[in-house]
N, C-alpha and C positions, 0 to 999 in steps of 0.2 A: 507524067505529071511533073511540071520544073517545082523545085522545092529552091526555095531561098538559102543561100549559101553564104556563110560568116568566113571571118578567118580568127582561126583558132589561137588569137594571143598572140604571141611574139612568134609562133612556129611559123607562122607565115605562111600556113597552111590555110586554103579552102575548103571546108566544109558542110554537109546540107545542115542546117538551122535545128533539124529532126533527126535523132539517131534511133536506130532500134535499140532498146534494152537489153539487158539481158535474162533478165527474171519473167514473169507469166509464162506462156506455154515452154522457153526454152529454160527456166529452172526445175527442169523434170528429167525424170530417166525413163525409157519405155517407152517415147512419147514421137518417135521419129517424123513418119507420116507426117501429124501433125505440125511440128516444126519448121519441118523444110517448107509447106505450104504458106508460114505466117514468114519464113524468112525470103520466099519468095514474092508475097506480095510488099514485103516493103522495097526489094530491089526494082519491082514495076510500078512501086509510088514514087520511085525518085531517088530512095534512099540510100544515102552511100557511107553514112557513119554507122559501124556494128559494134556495140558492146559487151565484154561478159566476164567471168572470174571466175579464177580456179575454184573459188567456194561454191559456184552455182550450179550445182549438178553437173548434169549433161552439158549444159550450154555452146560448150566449148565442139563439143564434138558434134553437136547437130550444126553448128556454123561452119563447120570444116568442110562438112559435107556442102552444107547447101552453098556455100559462095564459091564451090572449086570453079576455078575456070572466070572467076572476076576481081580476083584478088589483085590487080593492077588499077582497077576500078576504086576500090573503095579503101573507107580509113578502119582499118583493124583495132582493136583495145582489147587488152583484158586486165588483170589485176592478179597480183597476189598478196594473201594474209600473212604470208611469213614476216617474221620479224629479224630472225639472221641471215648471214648468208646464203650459209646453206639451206636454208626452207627454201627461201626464196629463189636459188638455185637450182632446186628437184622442181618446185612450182612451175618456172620460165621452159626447162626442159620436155614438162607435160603438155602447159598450155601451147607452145608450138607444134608437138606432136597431135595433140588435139583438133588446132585449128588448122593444120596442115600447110603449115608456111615457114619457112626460114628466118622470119623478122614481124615483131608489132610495128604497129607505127604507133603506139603510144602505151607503152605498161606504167601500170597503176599502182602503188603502194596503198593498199586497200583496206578504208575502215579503221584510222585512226581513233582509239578514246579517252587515252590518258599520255599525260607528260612522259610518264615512264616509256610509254610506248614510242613515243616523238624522240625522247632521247635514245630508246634502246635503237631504232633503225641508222641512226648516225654517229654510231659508238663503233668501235673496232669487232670486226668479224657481225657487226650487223647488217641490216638487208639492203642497206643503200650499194653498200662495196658489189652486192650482185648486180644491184641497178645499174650502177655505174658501166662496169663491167660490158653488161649484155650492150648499153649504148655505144663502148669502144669497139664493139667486136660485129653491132652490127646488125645485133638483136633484136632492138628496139630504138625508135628514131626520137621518140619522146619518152619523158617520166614524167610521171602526176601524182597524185596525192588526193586520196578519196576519204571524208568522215558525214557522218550524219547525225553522232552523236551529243556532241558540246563543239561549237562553232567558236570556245576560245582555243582547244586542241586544234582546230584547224589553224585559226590564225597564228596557232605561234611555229606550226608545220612550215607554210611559207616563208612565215620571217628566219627559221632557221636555217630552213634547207633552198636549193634554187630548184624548184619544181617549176616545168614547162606549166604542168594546167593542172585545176584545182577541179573535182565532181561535189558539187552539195547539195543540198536542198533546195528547190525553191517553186514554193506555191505561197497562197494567201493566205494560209492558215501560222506561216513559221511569223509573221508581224508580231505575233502574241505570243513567242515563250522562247526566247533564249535563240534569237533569229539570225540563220545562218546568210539572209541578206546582205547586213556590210561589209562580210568578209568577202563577199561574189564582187560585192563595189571598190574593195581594198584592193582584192587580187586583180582586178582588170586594171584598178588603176597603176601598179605593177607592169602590167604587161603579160601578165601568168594568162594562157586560156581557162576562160568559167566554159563549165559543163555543168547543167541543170539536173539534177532528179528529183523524185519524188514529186512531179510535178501533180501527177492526179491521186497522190498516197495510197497507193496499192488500190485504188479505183473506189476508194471511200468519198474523195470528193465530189463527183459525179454522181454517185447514189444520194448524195447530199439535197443535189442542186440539178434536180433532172436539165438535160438539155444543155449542162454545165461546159461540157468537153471541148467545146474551140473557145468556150472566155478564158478557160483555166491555162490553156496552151497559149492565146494571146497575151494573159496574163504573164508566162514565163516566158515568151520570148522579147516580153517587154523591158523585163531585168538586163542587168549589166550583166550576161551569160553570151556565149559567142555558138552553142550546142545547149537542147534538151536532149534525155535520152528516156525512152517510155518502152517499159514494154507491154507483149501486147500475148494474149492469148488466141484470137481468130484472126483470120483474113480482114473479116468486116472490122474489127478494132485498128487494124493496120492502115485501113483505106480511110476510115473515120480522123483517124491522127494526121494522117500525110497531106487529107483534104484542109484539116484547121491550121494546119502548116502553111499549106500553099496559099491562102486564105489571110493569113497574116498581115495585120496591119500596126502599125504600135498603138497600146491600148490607152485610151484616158485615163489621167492623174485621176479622176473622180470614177470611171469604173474602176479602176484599181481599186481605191477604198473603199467602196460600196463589196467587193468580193471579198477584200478584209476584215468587212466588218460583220457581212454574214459567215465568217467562218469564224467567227470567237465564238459561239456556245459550244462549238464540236470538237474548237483545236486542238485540246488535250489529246479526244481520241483519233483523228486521225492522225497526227504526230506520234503514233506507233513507235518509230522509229527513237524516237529521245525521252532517257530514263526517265 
């Protein structure tokens, strides 16, 4: 399947449009079998951006396994929560030994949600100096900056720091409460690559809106975002995502709001993610 391919901000990197996630089947432990099958049908849908985080169980190591042997092939990510150096230092050493490669192409400063936390990573002996770091030495080819929480934390992430690419929110539901969209509009206009989550809210939107699943993806690949990342629990989840990918066309200003506005009485709950 050819999947549409952006370029990822200012890295100048190409991209497919569609990443795999890292969460659904691959935020689990025990879960092997399964895994490698959903990470190998997205490598047969096209898909060549992989995501995941030292917070997300297993992830890391079910990707190690299943991408050996294509790792020239595709764009790597993961993330860490640390907030000093040294967290973030033990983290970087894991998540490579996990994913069984000598370099990301792009680590994540993962899950910003308070200022404290924005200044503690660019304070002395904080987790930037590891970021940095791993990028002189080789580590990782990009840094970004991942929140879901309050979309002004994000925005003042950017304006402080120079992060390559920004991961946020983006579905139909964030219009209505504290919407991580102009920040995705600010940072592109930056030059920062936008990476999309939360696009189907942990698959609350689609339970919504049966039959929902390629307007909710057209919907986010309509945004100012250059990558969505979904993950997925079956094969058929994978092949469903990579088809409404491939399928893509930019969606109307008036479907867009029509999907807006049937998702105000639920917003609250599927925006899970924001206090």
């Amino acid at each position: 399947m050819e999947l549409l391919r952006r370029r990822l901000g200012r890295t100048g990197e190409e991209v497919t449009a569609l990443g795999l996630g890292g969460e659904g089947i691959l935020r689990t432990f025990g879960r092997p079998k399964e895994a490698r099958r959903v990470i190998m049908a997205a490598l047969e849908s096209g898909i060549r951006y992989f995501e995941s985080a030292r917070a997300y169980s297993g992830s890391e190591a079910y990707l190690g396994e299943g991408l050996r042997g294509v790792r020239e092939q595709i764009f790597l990510t993961s993330k860490s929560h640390g907030r000093s150096r040294s967290e973030a230092e033990v983290h970087l050493h894991t998540t490579l030994g996990n994913l069984q490669t000598d370099h990301l192409d792009l680590w994540q400063v993962h899950d910003l949600r308070t200022r404290e936390e924005v200044e503690a990573i660019g304070a002395p002996g904080g987790a930037l100096e590891a970021f940095y770091r791993a990028r002189e030495q080789g580590k990782t080819r990009f840094i970004g900056v991942t929140g879901h929480h309050d979309p002004e934390i994000l925005r003042l992430a950017i304006q402080m720091y120079d992060f390559d690419t920004v991961l946020l929110p983006v579905n139909p539901a964030e219009t209505h409460h504290a919407s991580f969209l102009p920040v995705a509009q600010e940072a592109a206009d930056q030059g920062v690559g936008v990476v999309g989550m939360k696009v189907l809210c942990r698959g609350l939107l689609p339970q919504l809106f049966e039959g929902s699943l390629p307007l909710l993806v057209h919907y986010a690949l309509s945004q100012p975002v250059d990558v969505i990342v979904i993950g997925a629990d079956t094969v058929t989840q994978v092949q469903e995502l990579a088809q409404a990918a491939a399928d893509f066309e930019p969606q109307p200003a008036e479907l867009q709001r029509r999907l807006e506005e049937a998702c105000q009485p639920y917003a609250q709950k599927v925006m899970y993610y924001k206090p």
